[in-house]
N, C-alpha and C positions, 0 to 999 in steps of 0.2 A: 842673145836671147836667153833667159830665165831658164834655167832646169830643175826651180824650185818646184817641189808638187804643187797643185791645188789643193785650198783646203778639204776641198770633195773629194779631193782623189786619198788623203788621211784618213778618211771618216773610217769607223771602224764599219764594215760589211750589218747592212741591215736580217736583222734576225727573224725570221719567221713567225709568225702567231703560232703555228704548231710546236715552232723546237720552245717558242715561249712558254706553250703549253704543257709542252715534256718538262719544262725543267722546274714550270711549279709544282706539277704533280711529283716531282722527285724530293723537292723540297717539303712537301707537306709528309712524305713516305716516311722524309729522314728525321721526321719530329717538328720541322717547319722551318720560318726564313732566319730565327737564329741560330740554323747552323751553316749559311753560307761561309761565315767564318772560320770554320772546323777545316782540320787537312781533309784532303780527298777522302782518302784509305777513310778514314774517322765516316763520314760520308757516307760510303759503299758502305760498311760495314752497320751503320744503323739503319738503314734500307735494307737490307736481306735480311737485318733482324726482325723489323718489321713483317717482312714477310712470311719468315719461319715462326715468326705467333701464330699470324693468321691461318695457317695451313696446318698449325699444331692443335691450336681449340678446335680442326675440324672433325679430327681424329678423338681429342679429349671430350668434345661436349656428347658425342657419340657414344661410347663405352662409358661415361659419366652416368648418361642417361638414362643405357636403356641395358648395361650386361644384369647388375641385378636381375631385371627380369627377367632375361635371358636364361641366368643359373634359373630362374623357379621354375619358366618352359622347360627347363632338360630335367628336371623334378626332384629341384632342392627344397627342402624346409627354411621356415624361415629363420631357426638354428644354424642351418648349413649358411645363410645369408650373412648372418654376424659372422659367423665365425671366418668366414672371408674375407671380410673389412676387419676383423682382427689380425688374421694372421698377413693380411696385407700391411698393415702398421708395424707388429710386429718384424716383418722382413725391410721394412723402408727403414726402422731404427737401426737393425743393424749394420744395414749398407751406405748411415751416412757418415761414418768417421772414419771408413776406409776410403771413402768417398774424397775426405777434406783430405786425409793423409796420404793420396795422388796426388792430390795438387800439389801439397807444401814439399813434394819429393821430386815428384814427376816434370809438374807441369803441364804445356801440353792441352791445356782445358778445352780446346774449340777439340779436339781428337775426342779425349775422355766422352764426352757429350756424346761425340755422334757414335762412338764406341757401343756406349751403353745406354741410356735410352733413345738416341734416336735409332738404334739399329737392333736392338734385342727385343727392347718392349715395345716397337710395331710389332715385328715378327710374332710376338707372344699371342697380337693378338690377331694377327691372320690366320694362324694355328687352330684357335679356338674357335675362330669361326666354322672353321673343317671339321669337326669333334665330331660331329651329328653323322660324318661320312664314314668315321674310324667305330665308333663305342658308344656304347646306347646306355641311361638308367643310370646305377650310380656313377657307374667308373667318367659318365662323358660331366655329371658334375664334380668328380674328385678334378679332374683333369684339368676344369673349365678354371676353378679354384687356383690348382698351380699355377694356371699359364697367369691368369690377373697378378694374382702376388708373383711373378716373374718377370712380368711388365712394369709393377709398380717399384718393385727393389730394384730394377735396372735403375729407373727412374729417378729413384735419392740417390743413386750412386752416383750420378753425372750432378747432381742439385749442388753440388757445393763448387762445380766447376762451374756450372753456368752461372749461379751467383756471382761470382767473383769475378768472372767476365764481363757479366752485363755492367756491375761497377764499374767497370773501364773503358769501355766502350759509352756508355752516358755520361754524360759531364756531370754533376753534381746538381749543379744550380738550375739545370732543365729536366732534371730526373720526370719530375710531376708531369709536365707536359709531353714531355717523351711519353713516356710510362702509359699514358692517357692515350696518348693517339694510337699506341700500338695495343691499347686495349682495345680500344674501339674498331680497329679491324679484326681483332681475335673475337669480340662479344658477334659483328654481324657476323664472323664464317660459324662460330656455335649455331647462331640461332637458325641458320640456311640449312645448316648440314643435319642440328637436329629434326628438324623439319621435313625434311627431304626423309633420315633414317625413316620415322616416324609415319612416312607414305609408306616406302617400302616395306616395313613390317606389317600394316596392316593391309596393304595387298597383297603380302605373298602369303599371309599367316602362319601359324605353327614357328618350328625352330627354324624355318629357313629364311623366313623376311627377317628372323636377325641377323644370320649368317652373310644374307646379301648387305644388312645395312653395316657390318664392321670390313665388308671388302669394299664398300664404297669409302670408307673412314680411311681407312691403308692408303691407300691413293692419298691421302691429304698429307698423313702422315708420311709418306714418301717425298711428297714437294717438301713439307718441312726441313727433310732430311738436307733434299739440294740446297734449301736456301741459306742453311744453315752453316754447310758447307764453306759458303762464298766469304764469308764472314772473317777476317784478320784480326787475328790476336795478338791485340800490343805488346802484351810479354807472355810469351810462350814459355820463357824459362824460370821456373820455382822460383818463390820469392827468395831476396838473397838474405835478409835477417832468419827466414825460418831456415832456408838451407842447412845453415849452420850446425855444424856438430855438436855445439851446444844449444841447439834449441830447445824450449821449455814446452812438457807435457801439452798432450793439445787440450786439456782442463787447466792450463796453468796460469794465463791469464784471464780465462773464462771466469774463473771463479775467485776472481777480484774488480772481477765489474758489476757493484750492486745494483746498475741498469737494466742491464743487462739480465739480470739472473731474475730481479724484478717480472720483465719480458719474458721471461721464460715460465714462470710461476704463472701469469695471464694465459701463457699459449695452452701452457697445459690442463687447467680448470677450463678453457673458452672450449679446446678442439674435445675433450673425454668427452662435456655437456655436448656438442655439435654431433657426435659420432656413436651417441646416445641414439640419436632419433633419425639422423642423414642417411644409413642407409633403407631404409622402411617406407618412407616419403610415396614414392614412387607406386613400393609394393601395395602399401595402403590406398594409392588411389584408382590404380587398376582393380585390386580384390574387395575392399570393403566402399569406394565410390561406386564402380564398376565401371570406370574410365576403358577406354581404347587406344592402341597407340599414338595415335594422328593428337589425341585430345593431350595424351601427356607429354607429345612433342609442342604443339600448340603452345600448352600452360607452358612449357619449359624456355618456348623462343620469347612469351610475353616480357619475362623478366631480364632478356636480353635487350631488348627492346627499349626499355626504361633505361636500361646500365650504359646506351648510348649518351645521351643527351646529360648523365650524372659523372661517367667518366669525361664528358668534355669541359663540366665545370667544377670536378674535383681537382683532374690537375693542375691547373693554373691555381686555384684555391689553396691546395698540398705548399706549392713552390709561394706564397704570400706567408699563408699561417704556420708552415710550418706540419707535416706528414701527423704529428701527438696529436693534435688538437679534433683531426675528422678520425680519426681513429678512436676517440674516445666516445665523442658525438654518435656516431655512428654502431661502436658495440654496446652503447647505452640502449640504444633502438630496436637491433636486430630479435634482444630476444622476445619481442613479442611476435614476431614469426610460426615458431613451433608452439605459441601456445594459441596462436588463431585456429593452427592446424585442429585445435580439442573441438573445436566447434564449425567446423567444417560441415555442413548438408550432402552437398552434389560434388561433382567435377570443375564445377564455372567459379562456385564460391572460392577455389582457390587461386583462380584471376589476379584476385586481390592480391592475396597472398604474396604472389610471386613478381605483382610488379612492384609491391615495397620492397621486395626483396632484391630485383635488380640493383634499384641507385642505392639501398643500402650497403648491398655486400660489393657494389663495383667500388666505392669510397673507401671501405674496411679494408679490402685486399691490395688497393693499390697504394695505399699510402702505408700501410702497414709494412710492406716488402723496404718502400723507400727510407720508414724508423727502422729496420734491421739495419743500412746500409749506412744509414748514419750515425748510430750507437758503435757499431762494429767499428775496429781498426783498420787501416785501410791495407795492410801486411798482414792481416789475419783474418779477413773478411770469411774463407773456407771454412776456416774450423769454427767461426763464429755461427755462420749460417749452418754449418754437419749438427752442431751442439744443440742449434735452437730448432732446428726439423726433426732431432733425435728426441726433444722432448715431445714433439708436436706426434710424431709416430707414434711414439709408445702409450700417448694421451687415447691419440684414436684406436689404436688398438683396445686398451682398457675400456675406453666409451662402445665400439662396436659392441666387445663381449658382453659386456653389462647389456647394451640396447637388446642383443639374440633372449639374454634370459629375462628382460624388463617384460618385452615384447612375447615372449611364450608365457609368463607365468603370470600377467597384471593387463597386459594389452596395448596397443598400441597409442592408447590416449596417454596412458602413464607416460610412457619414455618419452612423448611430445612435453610432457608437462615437466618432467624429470630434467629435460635439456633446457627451457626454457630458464628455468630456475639457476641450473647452472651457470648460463652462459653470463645471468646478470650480478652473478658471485663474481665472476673472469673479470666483469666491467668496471666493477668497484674495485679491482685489485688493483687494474691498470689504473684507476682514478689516483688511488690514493700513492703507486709508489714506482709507477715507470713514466719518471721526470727527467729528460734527459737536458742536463748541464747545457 
């Protein structure tokens, strides 16, 4: 008698509709079905990145949103307001080329990260939340002030680690679509969580409906933390060309990449104009609108809303045309944003505003990060990214201050119109000479 199996009895075991279903949704987490082909680890590792977006916009779109106002409830000027978003630039410049010169020494990068902004600048800002419990009047806005720029400079100190990470962790040739997907779960946890803040402030009122909406942020920023964790770093140990005891200044190649520096001359005229009038936005439409929270949570999730449906046809678009091309298109557009803002009526006319403004700025940012990654060397991706966020800090620094004294001595239409102008100087710069070979 035969002892051959049957071909039935070969079959490989029939698979569940459910585990079929666990395993596209893993697929779609990991950036989608062309990474079935990816090692595992590769795999795992862009699924909890995925994830630790999502849980990080929930924490950033929060304190994005709504600490400005915050500092004015604890009874800052709108001087004290710039001067925040200055010396926040300010401290991000300086901590991003200690930042790159961790990695090129250290290594280490998923550590660095969770070291310094995932584990300082939450905490900075569950602290700040407390403030109203500690010191009343100025000292609770001097304090409010440090703890942001202690948040935010933790913040670029890890930027050049996660940079260089996320490079290697995404393949190349799927960046766009990666990039894209894992925006579009970052954009819906923004627009939920500011939305959600945005109840809680104006039901609890006063300083405490903000206090409760950044302890409900912490929590998001906490899952970040784990998921981020999970995440395997394919070289953990310092690149072996910068190792070297002969390695060259971390300006040393920088500053023979006409691209490059090109790029950096854009970032700088786009982010002073941007940083001119970004932090004010907000302030302007609760005091001279006479907006409420829910209303500037509302307008703020609208534009997240748009940035779904543009993040999902930017990335594929990014990975066809190429990241220059919507980057240019795009900050060609933006700045008629801050100067709709001059003619603004109510709260609702800013509707508009801000759903051009979602698929605009979801296009600009994500393909923008993907031209830094391309221009950059792939052995000096750190210091490339420290150089070019070190310009972009001290951009906004300089735009904040300027915006505090735009905005005290000419008003807040000026600095709208002052940025507007700007940004489309930045746009013509990029046109004419960040062409990368």
């Amino acid at each position: 008698m035969s002892t051959d199996p049957s071909p039935e009895s070969c079959a490989p075991p029939q698979e569940s509709p459910l585990s079929r279903l666990r395993g596209e949704v893993a697929l779609v987490i990991a950036g989608g079905h062309w990474t079935r082909d990816l090692p595992q680890t590769i795999q795992t590792s862009l699924r909890w990145f995925w994830f630790d977006g999502a849980f990080a916009l929930g924490i950033d779109s929060v304190v994005t949103t709504y600490f400005m106002l915050y500092l004015v409830a604890l009874g800052a000027s709108n001087a004290q307001v710039g001067l925040l978003a200055a010396l926040s630039g300010l401290g991000a410049a300086i901590a991003l080329l200690p930042g790159a010169l961790l990695v090129e020494r250290l290594g280490h990068r998923k550590e660095i990260v969770l070291a310094s902004g995932g584990s300082v600048g939450r905490i900075a800002i569950l602290l700040a939340a407390c403030l109203p419990f500690l010191v009343r009047g100025e000292s609770a806005v001097i304090l409010a002030i440090a703890l942001s720029v202690l948040r935010d400079t933790s913040g670029n100190l890890s930027l050049p680690a996660w940079t260089s990470l996320a490079a290697d962790i995404v393949p190349p040739q799927q960046r766009g679509r990666y990039f894209s997907s894992r925006s579009i779960a970052m954009t819906v946890t923004g627009m939920v969580t500011a939305f959600i803040a945005g109840w809680i402030i104006n039901r609890s009122g006063g300083t405490s409906g903000y206090q409760w909406a950044f302890l409900f942020a912490f929590f998001f920023g906490a899952g970040s933390f784990l998921c981020f964790s999970r995440i395997q770093d394919p070289s953990p140990a310092p690149p072996p060309r910068i190792a070297r005891a002969d390695s060259s200044p971390i300006l040393g190649s920088v500053l023979k990449h006409p691209v490059f520096l090109a790029l950096c001359l854009h970032s700088a005229v786009w982010n002073f104009s941007f940083n001119v009038a970004a932090p004010f936005f907000n302030i302007y439409l609760v005091h001279n609108l006479q907006a409420n929270a829910i209303q500037v949570g509302v307008l703020a999730a609208a534009g997240s809303v748009v940035g779904l449906p543009a993040l999902r046809y930017f990335g594929p678009l990014a990975d066809r045309w190429g990241p220059r091309r919507i980057v240019l298109i795009t900050s060609l557009l933006i700045p008629i944003l801050p100067l709709a803002w001059v003619f603004v009526p109510s709260p609702w006319y800013v509707l508009g505003i801000n759903l051009l403004s979602g698929a605009l700025w979801a296009g600009f940012s994500l393909c923008l990060l993907n031209l830094l990654l391309q221009i950059a060397p792939a052995e000096e991706r750190a210091r490339y990214s420290a150089v070019h966020q070190f310009v972009i800090a001290i951009a906004l620094a300089i735009g904040a201050a300027t915006g505090g004294w735009v905005v005290t001595a000419l008003g807040f239409k000026a600095a709208f119109l002052i940025s507007a102008i700007g940004r489309l100087i930045a746009a013509l710069i990029f046109a004419k000479w960040v062409k990368p070979s």
